[in-house]
C-alpha positions as CSV (number, residue, x, y, z in Angstrom):
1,X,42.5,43.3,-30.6
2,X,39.8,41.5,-32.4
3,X,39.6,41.2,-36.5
4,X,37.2,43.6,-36.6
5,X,39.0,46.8,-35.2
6,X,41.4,49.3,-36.6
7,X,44.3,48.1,-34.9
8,X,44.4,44.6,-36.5
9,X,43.9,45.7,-40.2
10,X,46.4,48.1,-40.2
11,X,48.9,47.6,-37.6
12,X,48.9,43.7,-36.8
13,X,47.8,42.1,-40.2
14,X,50.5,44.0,-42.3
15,X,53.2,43.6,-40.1
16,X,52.5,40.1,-39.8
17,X,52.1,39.2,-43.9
18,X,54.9,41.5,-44.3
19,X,57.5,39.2,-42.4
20,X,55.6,36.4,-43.0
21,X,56.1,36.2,-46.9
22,X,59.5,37.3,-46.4
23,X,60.2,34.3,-44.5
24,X,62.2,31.5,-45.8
25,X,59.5,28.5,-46.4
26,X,60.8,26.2,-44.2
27,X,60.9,29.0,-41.2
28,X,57.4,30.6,-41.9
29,X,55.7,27.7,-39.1
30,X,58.1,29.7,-36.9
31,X,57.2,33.3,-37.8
32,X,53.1,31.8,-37.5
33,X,53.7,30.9,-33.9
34,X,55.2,33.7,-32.8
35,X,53.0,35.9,-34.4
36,X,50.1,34.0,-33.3
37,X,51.5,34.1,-29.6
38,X,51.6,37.9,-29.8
39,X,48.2,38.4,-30.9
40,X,47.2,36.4,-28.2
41,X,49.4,38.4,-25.9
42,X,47.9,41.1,-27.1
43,X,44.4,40.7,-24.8
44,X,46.2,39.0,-21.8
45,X,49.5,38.4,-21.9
46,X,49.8,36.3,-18.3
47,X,47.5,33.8,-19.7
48,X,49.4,33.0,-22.4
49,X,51.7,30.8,-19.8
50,X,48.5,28.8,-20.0
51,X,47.8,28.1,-23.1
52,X,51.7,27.4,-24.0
53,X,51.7,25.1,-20.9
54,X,48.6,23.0,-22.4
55,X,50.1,22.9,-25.4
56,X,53.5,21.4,-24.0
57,X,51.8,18.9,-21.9
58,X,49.5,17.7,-25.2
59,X,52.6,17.7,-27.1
60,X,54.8,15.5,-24.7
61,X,51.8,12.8,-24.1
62,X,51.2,12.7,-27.9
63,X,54.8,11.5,-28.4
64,X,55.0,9.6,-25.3
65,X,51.9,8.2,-26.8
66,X,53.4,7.1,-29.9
67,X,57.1,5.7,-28.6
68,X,54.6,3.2,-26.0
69,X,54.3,0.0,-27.2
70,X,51.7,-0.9,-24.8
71,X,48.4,-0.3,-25.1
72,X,46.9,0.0,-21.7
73,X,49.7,2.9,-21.4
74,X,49.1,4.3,-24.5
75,X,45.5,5.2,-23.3
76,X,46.4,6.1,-19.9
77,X,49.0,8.7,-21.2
78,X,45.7,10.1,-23.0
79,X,43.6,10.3,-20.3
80,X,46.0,11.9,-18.0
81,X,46.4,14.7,-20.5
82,X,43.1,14.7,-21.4
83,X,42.3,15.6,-17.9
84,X,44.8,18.3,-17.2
85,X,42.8,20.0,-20.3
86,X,39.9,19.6,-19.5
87,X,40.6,20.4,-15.5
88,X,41.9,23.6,-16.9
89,X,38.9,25.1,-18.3
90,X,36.5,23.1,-15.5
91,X,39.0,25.5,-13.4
92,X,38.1,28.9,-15.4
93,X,34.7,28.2,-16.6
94,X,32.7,26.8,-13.4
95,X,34.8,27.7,-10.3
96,X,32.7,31.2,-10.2
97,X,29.2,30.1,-10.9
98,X,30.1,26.6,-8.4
99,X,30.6,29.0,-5.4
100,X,28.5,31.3,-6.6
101,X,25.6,28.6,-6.4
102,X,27.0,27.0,-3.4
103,X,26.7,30.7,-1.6
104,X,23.0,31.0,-2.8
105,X,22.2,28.0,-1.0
106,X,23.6,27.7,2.2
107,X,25.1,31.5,2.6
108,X,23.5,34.5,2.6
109,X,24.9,38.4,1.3
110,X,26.6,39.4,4.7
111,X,27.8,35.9,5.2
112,X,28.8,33.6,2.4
113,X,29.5,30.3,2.4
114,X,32.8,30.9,1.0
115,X,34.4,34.0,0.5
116,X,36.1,34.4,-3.4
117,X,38.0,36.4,-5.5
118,X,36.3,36.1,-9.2
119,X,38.6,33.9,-11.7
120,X,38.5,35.3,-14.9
121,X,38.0,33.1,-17.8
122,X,41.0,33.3,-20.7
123,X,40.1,33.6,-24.1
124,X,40.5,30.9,-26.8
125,X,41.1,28.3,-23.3
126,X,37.8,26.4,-24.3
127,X,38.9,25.5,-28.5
128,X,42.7,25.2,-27.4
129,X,41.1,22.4,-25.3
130,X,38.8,20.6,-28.4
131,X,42.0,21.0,-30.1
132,X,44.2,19.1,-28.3
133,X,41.5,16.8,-26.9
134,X,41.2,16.0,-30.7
135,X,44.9,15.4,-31.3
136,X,45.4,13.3,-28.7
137,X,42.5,11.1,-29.3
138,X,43.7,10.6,-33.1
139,X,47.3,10.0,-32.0
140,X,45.8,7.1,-29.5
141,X,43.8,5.8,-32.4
142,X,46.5,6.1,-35.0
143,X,44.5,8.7,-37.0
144,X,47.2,11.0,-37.3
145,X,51.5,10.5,-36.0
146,X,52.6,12.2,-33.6
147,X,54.1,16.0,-34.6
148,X,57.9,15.6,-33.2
149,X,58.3,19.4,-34.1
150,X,57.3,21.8,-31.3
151,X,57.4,24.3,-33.6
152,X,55.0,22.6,-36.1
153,X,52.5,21.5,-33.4
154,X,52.3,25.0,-31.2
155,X,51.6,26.8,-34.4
156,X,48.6,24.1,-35.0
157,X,47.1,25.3,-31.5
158,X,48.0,28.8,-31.4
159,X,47.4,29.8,-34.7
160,X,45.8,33.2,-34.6
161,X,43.0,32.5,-37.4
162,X,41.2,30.2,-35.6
163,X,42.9,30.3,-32.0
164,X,40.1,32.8,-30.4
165,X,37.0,31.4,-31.3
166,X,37.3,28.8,-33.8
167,X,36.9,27.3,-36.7
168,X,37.5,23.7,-34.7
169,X,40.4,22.5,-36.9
170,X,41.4,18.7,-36.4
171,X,44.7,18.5,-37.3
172,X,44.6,15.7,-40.0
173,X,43.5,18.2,-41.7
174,X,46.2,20.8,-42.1
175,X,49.1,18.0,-41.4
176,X,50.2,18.4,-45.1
177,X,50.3,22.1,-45.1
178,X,51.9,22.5,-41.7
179,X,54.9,20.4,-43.2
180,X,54.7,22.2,-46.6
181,X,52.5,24.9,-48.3
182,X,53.4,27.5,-50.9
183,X,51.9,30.6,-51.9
184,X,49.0,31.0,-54.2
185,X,48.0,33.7,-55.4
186,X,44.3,32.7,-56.9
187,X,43.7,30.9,-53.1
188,X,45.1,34.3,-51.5
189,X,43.0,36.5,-53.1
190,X,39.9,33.7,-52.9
191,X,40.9,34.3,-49.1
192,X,41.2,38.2,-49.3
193,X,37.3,37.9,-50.6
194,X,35.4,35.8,-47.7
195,X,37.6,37.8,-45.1
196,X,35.6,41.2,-46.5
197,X,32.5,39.5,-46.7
198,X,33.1,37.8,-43.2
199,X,34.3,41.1,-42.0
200,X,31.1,43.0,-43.7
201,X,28.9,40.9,-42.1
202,X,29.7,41.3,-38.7
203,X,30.0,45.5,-39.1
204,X,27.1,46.1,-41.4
205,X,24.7,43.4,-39.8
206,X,25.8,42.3,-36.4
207,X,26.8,45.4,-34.3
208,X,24.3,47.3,-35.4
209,X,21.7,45.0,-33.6
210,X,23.9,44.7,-30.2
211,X,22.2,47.8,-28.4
212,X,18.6,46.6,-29.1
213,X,19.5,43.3,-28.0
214,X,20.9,44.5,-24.7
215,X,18.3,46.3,-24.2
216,X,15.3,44.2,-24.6
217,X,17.3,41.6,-22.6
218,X,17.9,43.9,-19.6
219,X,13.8,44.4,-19.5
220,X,11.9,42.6,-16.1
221,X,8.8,42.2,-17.8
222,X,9.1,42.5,-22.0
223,X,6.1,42.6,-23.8
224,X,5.3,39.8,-26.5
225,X,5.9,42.2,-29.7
226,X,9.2,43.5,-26.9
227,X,10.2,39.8,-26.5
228,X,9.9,38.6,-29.8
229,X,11.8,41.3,-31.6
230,X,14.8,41.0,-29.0
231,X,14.9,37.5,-29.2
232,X,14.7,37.9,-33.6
233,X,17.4,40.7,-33.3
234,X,20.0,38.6,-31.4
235,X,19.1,35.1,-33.5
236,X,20.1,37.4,-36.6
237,X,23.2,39.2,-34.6
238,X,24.8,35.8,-33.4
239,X,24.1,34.1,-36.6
240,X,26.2,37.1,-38.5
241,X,28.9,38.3,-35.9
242,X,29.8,33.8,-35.4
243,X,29.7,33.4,-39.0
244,X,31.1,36.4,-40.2
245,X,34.3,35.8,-37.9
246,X,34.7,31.9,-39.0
247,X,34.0,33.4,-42.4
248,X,36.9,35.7,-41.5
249,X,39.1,32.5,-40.2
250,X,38.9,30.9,-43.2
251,X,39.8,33.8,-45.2
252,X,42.5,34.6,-43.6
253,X,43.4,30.8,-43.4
254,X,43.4,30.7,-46.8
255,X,46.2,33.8,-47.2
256,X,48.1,31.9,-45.3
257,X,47.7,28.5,-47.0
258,X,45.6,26.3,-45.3
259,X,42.1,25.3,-46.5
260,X,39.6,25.3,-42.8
261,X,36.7,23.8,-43.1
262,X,33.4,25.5,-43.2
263,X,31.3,26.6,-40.5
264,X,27.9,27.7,-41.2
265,X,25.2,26.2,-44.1
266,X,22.0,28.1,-43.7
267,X,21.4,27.4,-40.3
268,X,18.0,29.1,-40.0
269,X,16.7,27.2,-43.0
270,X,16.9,24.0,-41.5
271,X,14.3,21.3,-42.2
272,X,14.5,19.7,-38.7
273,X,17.0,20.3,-35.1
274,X,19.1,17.2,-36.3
275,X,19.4,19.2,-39.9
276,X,19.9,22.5,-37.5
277,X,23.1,20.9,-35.9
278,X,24.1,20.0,-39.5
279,X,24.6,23.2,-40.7
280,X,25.5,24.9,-37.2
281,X,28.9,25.3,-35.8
282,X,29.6,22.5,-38.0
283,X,33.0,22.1,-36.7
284,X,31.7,21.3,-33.5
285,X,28.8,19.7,-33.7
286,X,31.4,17.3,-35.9
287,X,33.4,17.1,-32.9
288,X,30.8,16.4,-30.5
289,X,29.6,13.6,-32.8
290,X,32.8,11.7,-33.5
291,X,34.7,12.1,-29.8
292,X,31.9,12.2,-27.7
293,X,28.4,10.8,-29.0
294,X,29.8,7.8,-31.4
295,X,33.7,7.2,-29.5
296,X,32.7,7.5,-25.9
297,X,29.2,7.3,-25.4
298,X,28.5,4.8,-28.2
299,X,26.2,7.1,-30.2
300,X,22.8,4.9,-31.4
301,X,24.3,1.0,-31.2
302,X,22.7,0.1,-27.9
303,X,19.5,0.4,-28.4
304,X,16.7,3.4,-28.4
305,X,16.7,4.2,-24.8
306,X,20.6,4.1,-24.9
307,X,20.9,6.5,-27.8
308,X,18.0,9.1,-25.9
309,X,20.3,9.2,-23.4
310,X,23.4,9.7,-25.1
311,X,21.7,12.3,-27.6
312,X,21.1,14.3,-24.3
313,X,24.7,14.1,-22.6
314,X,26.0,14.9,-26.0
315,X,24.1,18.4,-25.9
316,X,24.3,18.8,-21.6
317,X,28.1,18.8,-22.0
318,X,28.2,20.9,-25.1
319,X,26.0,23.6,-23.2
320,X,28.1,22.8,-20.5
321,X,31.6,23.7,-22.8
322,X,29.5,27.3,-24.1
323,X,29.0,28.3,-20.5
324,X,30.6,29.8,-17.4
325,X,28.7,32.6,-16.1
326,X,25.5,30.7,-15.4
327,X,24.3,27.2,-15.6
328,X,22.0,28.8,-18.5
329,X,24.2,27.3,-21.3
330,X,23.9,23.3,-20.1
331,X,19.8,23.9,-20.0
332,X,20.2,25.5,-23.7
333,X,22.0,22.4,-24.3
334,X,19.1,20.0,-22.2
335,X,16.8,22.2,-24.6
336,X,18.4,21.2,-28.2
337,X,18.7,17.6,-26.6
338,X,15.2,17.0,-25.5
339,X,14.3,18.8,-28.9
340,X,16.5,16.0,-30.8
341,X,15.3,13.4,-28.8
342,X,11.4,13.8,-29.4
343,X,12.2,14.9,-33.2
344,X,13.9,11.1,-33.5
345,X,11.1,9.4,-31.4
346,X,8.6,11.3,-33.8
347,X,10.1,10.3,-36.7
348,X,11.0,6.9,-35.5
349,X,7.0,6.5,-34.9
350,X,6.6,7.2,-38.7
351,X,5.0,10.7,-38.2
352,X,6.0,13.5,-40.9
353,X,5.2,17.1,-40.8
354,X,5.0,19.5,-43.8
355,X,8.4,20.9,-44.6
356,X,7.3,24.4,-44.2
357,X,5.8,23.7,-40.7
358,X,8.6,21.8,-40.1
359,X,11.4,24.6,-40.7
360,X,9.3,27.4,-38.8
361,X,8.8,24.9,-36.1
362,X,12.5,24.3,-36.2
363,X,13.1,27.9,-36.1
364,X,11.0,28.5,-33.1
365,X,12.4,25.9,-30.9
366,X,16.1,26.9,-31.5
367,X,14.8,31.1,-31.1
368,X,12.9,29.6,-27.5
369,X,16.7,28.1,-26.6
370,X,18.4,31.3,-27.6
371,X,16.6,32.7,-25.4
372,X,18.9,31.1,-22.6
373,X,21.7,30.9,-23.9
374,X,21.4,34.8,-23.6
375,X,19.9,35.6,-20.9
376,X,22.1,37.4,-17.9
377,X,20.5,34.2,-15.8
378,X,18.0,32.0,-15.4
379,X,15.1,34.6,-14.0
380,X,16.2,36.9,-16.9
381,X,15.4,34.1,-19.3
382,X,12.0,33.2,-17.4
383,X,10.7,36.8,-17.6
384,X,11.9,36.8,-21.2
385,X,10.1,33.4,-22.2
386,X,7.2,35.2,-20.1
387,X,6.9,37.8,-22.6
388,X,7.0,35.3,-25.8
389,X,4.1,33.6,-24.8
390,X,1.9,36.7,-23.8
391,X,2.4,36.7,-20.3
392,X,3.5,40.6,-20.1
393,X,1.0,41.9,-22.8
394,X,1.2,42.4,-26.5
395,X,2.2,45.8,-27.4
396,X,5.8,47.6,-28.5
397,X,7.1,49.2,-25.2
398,X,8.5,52.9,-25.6
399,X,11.9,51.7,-25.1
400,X,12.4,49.4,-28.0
401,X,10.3,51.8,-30.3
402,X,13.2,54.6,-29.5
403,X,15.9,51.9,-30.0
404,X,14.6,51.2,-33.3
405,X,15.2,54.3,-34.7
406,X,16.5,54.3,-38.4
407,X,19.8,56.0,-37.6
408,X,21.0,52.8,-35.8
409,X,19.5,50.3,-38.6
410,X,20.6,52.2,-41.9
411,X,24.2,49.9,-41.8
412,X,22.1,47.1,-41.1
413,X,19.8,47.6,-44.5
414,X,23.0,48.3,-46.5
415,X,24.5,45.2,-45.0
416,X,21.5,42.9,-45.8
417,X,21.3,44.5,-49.7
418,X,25.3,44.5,-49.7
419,X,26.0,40.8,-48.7
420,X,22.8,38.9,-48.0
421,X,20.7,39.4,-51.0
422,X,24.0,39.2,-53.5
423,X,25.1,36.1,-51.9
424,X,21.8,34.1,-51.8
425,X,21.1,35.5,-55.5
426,X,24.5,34.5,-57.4
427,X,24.6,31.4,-55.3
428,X,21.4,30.1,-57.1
429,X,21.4,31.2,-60.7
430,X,23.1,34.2,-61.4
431,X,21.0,37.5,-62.0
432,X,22.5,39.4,-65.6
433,X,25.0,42.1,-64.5
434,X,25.3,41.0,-61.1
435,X,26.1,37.7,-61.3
436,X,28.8,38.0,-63.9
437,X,32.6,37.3,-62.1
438,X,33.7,41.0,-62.3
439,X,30.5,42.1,-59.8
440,X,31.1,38.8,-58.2
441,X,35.3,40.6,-57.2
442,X,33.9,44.0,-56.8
443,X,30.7,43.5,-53.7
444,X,32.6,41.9,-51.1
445,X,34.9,44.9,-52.0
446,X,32.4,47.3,-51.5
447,X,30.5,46.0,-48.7
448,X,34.2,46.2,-47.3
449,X,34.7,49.5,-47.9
450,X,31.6,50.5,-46.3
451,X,32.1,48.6,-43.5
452,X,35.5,50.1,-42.8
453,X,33.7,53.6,-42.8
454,X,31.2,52.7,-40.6
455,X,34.2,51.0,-38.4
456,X,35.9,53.9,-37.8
457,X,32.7,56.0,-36.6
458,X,32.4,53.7,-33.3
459,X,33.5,50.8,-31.9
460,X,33.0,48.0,-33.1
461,X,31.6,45.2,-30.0
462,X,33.6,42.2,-29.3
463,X,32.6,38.7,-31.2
464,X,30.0,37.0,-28.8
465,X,31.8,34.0,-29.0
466,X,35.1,35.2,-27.3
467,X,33.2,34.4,-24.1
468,X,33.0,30.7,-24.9
């Protein structure tokens, strides 16, 4: 069941709002747990144990945490759950692709070096982890108390907005509105719009792009215009299916009363890779600058060399936390490091470049590292780079012409006029009849409507960040 899909907008969601609003205020932390649990359920109900285990351990050393009056203990409780977290997903993310590269080495097909049944990775394991990673970290430092309440605390971690693939949500920032919200109806219905548009975007612009993507990525030897359009297609795709879900999260946060924070700020028209990371996955790349780059590697105080080297663990181990099939994802992150490495020495040297060259350079290098990040594996990725810098010759290949038929794009060109050119539009200055605050309520509404249409004519693929 994903937010996208027929069974969550009209079986799940009105279920759920229908006994949560008829829940007593001081309950409804209850009926958002249990709900959330049975959404997760939902997918894989076995792994649920997991994630409810996790979430007792990080609950246990938080208050263990804050009852200590010593602080040498106070940080060891931290670590030691710290490490059963993290352990957890080392467990389901790398235990394949380790034997799997230990087999390629030393084995061979008849004889492997070790013989393995494939763990399978559970979904929302890697953002249950940032979560409580977070939690604990602020309940060392004294950021945030301790949540006594089970209750209150499980339905931080397991709540069903964000649980799959994120918004990151610290939890300083909904502590108030765990321990009391009340309905709104201006915030609901504020909430009811950016889970349309969220929901439009990923329909009308994302799926339709999935099967050229697929198939440009499955080719041995793409040609350059072949290579190029595949990589342009899936740049747009993961942009609008990750953005149009967290748009969706926040929505549907919102319904619910509690105010996310945002995710995306015009990624693609970014100025420089450091202004890229600004605007993101801004939830992480805020994590990975406070916990990991500033708290534990000491971001930029020691010195130049010191803060090169930190700038590219920072990235290594957020490829590292995307991936799990392949060691593609910690080179896409070794890529966006060496990238913010040589952007700071540049700049650091007093060199500027136009702003124009600047953002399609920008562009380029983070296209280049998508590249990667979606290749099947690394000789995939090779042959696809191969065919972006002319290596495979120049022409359209027969197979991406057919796939580009205008059948499979016409949702995609209504999605672009419904929410792309509206939204950039009013966002500036407002354009007569459409930027007035009637047409303002009424295309998200539409885009939404059209979207459901087009919803129940196929199925709608999963969000590519469900595998992270």
């Amino acid at each position: 069941m994903v937010f996208a899909s027929l069974e969550f907008l009209t079986l799940f969601l009105p279920v759920f709002f229908a006994f949560y609003f008829l829940t007593p205020q001081r309950f409804r932390n209850h009926t958002l747990l249990f709900g959330s649990w049975l959404f997760y359920a939902w997918w894989t109900p076995k792994f649920l144990i997991l994630i409810i285990f996790l979430t007792i351990v990080t609950w246990l050393a938080a208050i263990l945490i804050d009852r200590s009056d010593s602080e040498k203990h106070k940080t060891r409780i931290m670590a030691a759950a710290i490490i059963v977290n993290l352990a957890s997903l080392a467990w389901y993310k790398y235990a394949n692709v380790v034997v799997r590269s230990l087999n390629d080495l030393f084995g061979s097909a008849d004889h492997p070096l070790i013989v393995w049944e494939t763990v399978f990775l559970p979904i929302a394991l890697s953002f249950t982890v940032l979560h409580a990673t977070s939690y604990l970290v602020d309940v060392r430092r004294g950021v945030v108390q301790a949540q006594y309440r089970f209750t209150f605390f499980s339905a931080y971690i397991a709540m069903f907005p964000h649980l799959i693939a994120g918004p990151i949500v610290r939890y300083r920032v909904i502590e108030k509105e765990l321990k009391e919200r009340f309905f709104s109806a201006e915030e609901f219905a504020t909430g009811v719009r950016r889970f349309m548009i969220g929901f439009a975007m990923k329909v009308l612009i994302a799926d339709p792009l999935s099967p050229l993507v697929a198939m440009v990525f499955k080719e041995s030897s793409p040609s350059l215009i072949d290579a190029w359009v595949g990589c342009g297609a899936y740049t747009i795709q993961l942009y609008f299916d990750f953005a149009g879900y967290s748009l969706m999260a926040i929505g549907l946060g919102l319904m619910l009363g509690f105010k996310f924070e945002p995710n995306f700020n015009n990624p693609y028209l970014a100025l420089s890779i450091q202004d890229f990371w600004r605007r993101w996955h801004l939830t992480l790349s805020s994590w990975l600058r406070d916990y990991l780059y500033i708290s534990l590697l000491g971001g930029n105080r020691d010195g130049q060399t010191r803060t090169y080297v930190n700038l590219m663990l920072t990235m290594a181990i957020g490829g590292l936390w995307h991936g799990g099939e392949s060691w593609n994802y910690l080179i896409w992150g070794i890529i966006h490091g060496s990238a913010l490495c040589v952007a700071r020495a540049y700049n650091h040297a007093g060199y500027r470049i136009p702003d124009l060259a600047s953002r399609v350079l920008t562009l380029v290098v983070v296209m280049l590292a998508w590249t990667i990040f979606r290749a099947s594996d690394f000789h995939a990725a090779l042959s696809m780079w191969g065919g972006q810098f002319g290596l495979n010759g120049i022409a359209m290949g027969d197979a991406v012409s057919l796939a580009m038929r205008p059948t499979i794009y016409a949702s995609f060109i209504v999605g672009i006029i419904c929410i792309v050119y509206p939204a950039t539009r009013i966002a500036a200055t407002g354009w007569g009849i459409f930027g007035s605050r009637s047409w303002r309520a009424i295309w998200p509404a539409l885009a939404f409507a059209y979207a459901l249409i087009v919803l129940t004519g196929q199925q709608s693929p999963p969000f590519l960040y469900f595998q992270f």
